[in-house]
Structure formats: structure tokens, C-alpha cells
N, C-alpha and C positions, 0 to 999 in steps of 0.2 A: 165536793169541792176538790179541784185536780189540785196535788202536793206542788209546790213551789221546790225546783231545784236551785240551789246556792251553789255559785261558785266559788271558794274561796281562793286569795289569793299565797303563792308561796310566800314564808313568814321569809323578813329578811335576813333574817340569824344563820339561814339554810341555803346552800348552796346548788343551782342545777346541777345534773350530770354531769354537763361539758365543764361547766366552771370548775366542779371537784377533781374531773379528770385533770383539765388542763392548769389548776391549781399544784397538783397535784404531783405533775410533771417537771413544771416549775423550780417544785423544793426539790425533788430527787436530780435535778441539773445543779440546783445550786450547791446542794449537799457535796455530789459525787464530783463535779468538776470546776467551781469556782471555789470552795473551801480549800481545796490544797494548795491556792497560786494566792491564800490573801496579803499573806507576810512578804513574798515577793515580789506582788505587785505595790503592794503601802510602801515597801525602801526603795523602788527604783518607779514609781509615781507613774506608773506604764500598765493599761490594760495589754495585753499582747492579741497578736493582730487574728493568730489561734484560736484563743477564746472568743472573738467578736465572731467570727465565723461558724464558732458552735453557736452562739446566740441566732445566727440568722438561721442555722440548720434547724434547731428548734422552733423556731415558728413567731420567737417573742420581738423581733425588730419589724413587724408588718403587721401586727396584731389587726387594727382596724382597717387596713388597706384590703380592697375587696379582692376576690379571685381571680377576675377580668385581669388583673394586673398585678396576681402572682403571690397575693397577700393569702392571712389567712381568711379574713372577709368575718372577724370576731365582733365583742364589743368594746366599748371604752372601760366595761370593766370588767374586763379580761388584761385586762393593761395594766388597770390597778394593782390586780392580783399579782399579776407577774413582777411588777415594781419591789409590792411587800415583800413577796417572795426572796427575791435576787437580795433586799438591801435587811434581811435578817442574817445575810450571810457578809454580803460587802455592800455598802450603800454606792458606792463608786460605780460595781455594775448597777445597779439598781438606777441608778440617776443616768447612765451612758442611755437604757432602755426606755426609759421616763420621757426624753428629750428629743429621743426619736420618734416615738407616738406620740404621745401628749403635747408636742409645740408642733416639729415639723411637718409628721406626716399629716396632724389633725387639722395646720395650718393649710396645707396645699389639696386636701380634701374639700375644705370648707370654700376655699375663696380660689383653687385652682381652674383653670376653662380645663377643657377637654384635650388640647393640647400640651400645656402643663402636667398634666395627673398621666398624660400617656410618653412623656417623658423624665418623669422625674419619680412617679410611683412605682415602676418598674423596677427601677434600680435601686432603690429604697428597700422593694422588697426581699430582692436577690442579695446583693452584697454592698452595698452605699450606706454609706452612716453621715447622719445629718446635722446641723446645729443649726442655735436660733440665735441672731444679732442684733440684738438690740441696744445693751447696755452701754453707756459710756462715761467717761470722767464724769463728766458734769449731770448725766443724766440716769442715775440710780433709781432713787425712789420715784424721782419726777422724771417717770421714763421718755414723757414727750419734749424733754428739753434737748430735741438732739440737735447737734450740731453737724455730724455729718450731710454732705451735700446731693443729691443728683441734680446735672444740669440738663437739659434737653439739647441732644445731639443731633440731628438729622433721624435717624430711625432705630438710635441707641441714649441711653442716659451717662451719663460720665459722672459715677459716683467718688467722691473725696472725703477723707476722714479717719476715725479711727474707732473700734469698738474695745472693749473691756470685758475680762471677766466671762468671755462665752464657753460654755459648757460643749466639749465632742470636737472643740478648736483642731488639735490634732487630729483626730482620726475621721473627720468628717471629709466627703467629701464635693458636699453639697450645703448652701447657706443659704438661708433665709435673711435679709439685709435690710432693715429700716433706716429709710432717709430722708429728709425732704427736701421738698422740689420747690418748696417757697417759705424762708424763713420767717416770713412776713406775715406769713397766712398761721400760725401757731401750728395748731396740732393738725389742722386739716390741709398743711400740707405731707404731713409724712405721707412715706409708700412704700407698699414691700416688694422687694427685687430677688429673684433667686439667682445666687451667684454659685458659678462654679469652683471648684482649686484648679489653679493653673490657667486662669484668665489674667491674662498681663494684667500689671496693677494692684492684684490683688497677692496679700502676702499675709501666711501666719505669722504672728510675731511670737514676741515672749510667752511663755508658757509658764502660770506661778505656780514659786515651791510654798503650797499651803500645809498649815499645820494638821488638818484632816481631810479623809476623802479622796486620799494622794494620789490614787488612782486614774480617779479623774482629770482628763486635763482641763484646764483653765487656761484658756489664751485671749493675746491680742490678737484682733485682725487690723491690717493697714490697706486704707483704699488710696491708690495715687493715681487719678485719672484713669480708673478700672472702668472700659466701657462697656456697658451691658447692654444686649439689643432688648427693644419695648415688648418684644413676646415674651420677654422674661420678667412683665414686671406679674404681681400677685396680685389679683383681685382689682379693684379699679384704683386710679392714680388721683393719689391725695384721702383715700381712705383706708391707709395701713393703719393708721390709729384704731379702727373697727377691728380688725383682723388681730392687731398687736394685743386689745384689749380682751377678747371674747375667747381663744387662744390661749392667754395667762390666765382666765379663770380656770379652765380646765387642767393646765398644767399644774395650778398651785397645788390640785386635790392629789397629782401624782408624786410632788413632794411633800405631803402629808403620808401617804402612805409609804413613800420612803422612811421618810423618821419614826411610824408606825412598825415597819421590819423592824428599823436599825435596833427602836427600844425592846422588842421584842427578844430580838438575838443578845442583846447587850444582857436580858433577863435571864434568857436561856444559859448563858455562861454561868453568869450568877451561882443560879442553882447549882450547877455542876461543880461549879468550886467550891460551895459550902456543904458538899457531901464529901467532896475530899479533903477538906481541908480537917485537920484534928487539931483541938485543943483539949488539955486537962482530960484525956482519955477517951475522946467522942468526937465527931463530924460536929464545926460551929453549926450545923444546918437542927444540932437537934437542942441550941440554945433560947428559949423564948426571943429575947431583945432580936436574936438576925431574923426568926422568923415574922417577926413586927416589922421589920425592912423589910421582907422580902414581900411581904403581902402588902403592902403601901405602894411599894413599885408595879407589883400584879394589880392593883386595882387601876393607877396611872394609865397603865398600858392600855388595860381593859376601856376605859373609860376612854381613851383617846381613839379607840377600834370603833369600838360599838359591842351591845350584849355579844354573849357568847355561848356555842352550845355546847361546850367544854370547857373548864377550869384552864386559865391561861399556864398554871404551873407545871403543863405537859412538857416534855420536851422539845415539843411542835407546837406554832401557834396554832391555833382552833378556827375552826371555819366559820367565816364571819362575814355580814354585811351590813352597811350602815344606812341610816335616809338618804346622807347625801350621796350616796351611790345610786338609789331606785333611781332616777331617769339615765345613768350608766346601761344598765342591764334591759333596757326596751328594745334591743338586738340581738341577736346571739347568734353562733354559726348555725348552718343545716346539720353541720355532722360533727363529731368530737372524733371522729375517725384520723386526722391528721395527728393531734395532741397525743392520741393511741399510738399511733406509727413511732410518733417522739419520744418516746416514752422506752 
């Protein structure tokens, strides 16, 4: 009887090549050049425009945009990783990189023609940083309550209104803009429009001073009779709800893994300061009761990752994959040879 070969599949706890490279790369970016600008940038609430430009040099603002069009041509969780990474150091970059792959780029991917993706992933992947408009006063958690307007113009839409709260406000300068085109019609009127900076009409507004993440900016956008032509809208007209909706599932999994860094790095001090710190003759780190806190928080942390194949009390998080990552990782590049070069 001929032996049956078994293929088994890599366990998720373990990382490919390219991922451990390009993981890898990741932390020694975040370590060696966003670590010294954090204090700077949390008091004066300003990524600097330097820093964004080594993030493009590295490869982490194109992750999933393919090579045809200058990306790295990775997967969605290659994205993840680079999120954890960046926000164990600053969640600020960590969510600037998030908002770029996980809404914009993935939005203009998915529901872009070919025209679109050859104008607007190009520059995306070289030096444009992008954001995603959707929020507004009224329309938060019940995001299809939007009030902003587009009218139908002759061979442009004339959008009116205001958004909230967008994420890469400042430095983006490229928007993804949810509207609708009939109030009447609920959610199946919205539409997604890509709008530019510096199309009459359209203007960043306020930018909030938040209590954390200061980095990041938060602004208003304001539309006043900003006219967009119809090659620019996204996907087809009156089903940005699809796009809006399928879009935020993916992005939510990139602000978990953000908070995933953030608690991690929040861990990593931890430690460090309970080996320095002395009380009554000794580091508090060698008191029962701190090490009952500190392993309560290691287990949180763990637990909100997924197993590990390393004790999270390293001074580095441990390489790690979750379920809801396996259909992330059904892509991957041809070469880890870029992530090398970066490196």
C-alpha cells in the first residue's frame, strides 16, 4: 500500500520568512527612528513631514498596493504587523499607517476602475498620505446618518457639508468622502467620491487638541459647493454603504492591533521600571504582589494577541498570529528582498 504524504499547514503562532523579516524591520524602524521624536511629537501634536517620508521609504505606507503601481505588492497582514509594530512605540504612527492601508488604500483597491487605482495608487505609494471621511456630528456610531450632500452637476457632483473627527486630516492629501445623492433613499443613497486638497470648496478645518494619540491629527473637513467630476466617484453611485461597510471591518482588525502594540509597549516600560525602581533595598520587580500585576497584564496582553511562542515578558513582543488573521495571510509578496534592502 503506497504511504500517504500529509501536508501540514504552518501553525499560526509562527511566522513566514518575509513576515519575520519584514516584521522585523518594522520594530528596528520603530525602535531607531520613531522612539526619539515621541515626547516631541505628543507636545507639539505634529507627526513631522521627515518622519512620514522615512515611513514611505520603508515600504510600510503601500503595503498591499501591488508593484504595477509602485507598492510593495504584500498582504493585509503585513499591515497588521507593521500597525503592532509602529504603535508599541507610538500609536499615533501606528494609526497614521493603519488608515492608510486598511481604509484608504484597501478602499480604492476594492472598489477602484482601473483608472482610479492608476491614478491615485501611484501616489499613494510614492509620497501621498491619505484619509477616510466619513464621520459626522450627527452620524457616529449610526454612520449612515449622514447629512452631507452631493448634487448631480452636469458631469460633476457638487458635494456640501461637514465631516468630524477624520484621521491623516492634516497630512493627507488625498480623501475618500461619503455622501449622498438622495436623502430620501436612506443608506442606499450614499457614495464614495475621492477628493483632492486644494479643490475649491474643500477646506481642512479645526484640528482637535486630544487628551491622547496627540500625534495624530484629528480634523474637520468642510465642503462648500466643492465640485467633484463623476470619474471620481468610487465604486458605483448609491453603494458607498458596501464600500463604507466591508472597508471598516478590515480597518477595525488594524485598530486592534494597534491597541495590541500600544499594550504591549505600555508592558514593555513596565518591566523596565520595576527593575529600576528600588524599594527597602531591591528592584519592586523582585516583590511578589508587583509580579502578580505584572503577570495579570502579560496574560491580558497575551490573550488579546493570540498564543505565543515566546513568554510575552521579553523585552520585545513575540511573534505571533491569530485566527482572525488566517484569511490576512492567503498573499504574500514573491520576495522579502525589498524588506531586506529596508532594513
Amino acid at each position: 500500500m503506497a504511504e500517504q504524504t500529509i501536508e501540514h499547514a504552518q501553525p499560526l503562532t509562527v511566522l513566514a520568512e518575509d513576515e519575520a523579516i519584514f516584521r522585523d524591520a518594522v520594530r528596528e524602524f520603530a525602535d531607531a527612528q520613531v522612539r526619539p521624536l515621541v515626547r516631541e511629537m505628543d507636545e507639539h501634536a505634529k507627526i513631522p513631514r521627515s518622519l512620514v517620508d522615512q515611513l514611505f521609504d520603508l515600504g510600510v505606507m503601500a503595503i498591499e498596493i501591488p508593484e504595477a503601481y509602485g507598492g510593495a505588492g504584500a498582504s493585509f497582514f503585513h499591515a497588521v504587523l507593521a500597525v503592532e509594530e509602529l504603535s508599541r512605540v507610538d500609536p499615533s504612527v501606528g494609526v497614521l499607517v493603519d488608515v492608510q492601508n486598511t481604509l484608504v488604500v484597501n478602499a480604492l483597491m476594492r472598489w477602484g476602475n482601473d483608472d482610479i487605482k492608476r491614478r491615485y495608487l501611484t501616489r499613494l505609494a510614492s509620497n501621498t498620505v491619505g484619509a477616510y471621511a466619513l464621520s459626522e456630528a450627527g452620524s457616529g456610531s449610526d454612520a449612515f446618518a449622514l447629512a452631507t450632500r452631493a448634487k448631480e452637476d452636469g458631469e460633476h457632483y457638487v458635494i456640501t457639508g461637514r465631516k468630524l473627527w477624520i484621521t491623516n486630516g492634516n497630512e493627507a492629501d488625498i480623501f475618500l468622502v461619503f455622501a449622498t445623492i438622495n436623502p430620501e433613499a436612506g443608506y442606499r443613497g450614499i457614495t464614495a467620491f475621492v477628493v483632492e486638497r486644494g479643490v475649491a470648496g474643500f477646506t481642512v478645518g479645526k484640528k482637535e487638541d486630544k487628551l491622547g494619540i496627540r500625534a495624530s491629527s484629528t480634523c474637520e473637513l468642510i465642503f462648500e459647493d466643492c465640485r467633484v467630476p463623476k470619474s471620481n466617484v468610487l465604486g458605483e453611485v448609491g453603494k458607498g454603504y458596501k464600500s463604507a461597510i466591508e472597508t471598516l471591518n478590515e480597518g477595525r482588525i488594524g485598530i486592534g492591533a494597534q491597541m495590541i502594540g500600544l499594550a504591549a509597549g505600555a508592558l514593555d516600560h513596565t518591566i523596565r521600571y520595576t527593575k529600576e525602581r528600588k524599594q527597602f533595598g531591591k528592584a519592586i520587580a523582585e516583590f511578589q504582589a508587583v509580579q502578580h500585576q505584572i503577570a495579570r497584564a502579560a496574560m491580558d496582553v497575551e490573550a488579546a494577541a493570540s498564543p505565543s511562542t515566546t513568554p510575552r515578558g521579553c523585552a520585545t513582543p513575540a511573534s505571533r498570529s491569530s485566527p482572525r488573521r488566517r484569511s490576512a495571510r492567503s498573499s504574500r509578496p514573491k520576495s522579502p528582498s525589498a524588506w531586506r534592502r529596508s532594513r
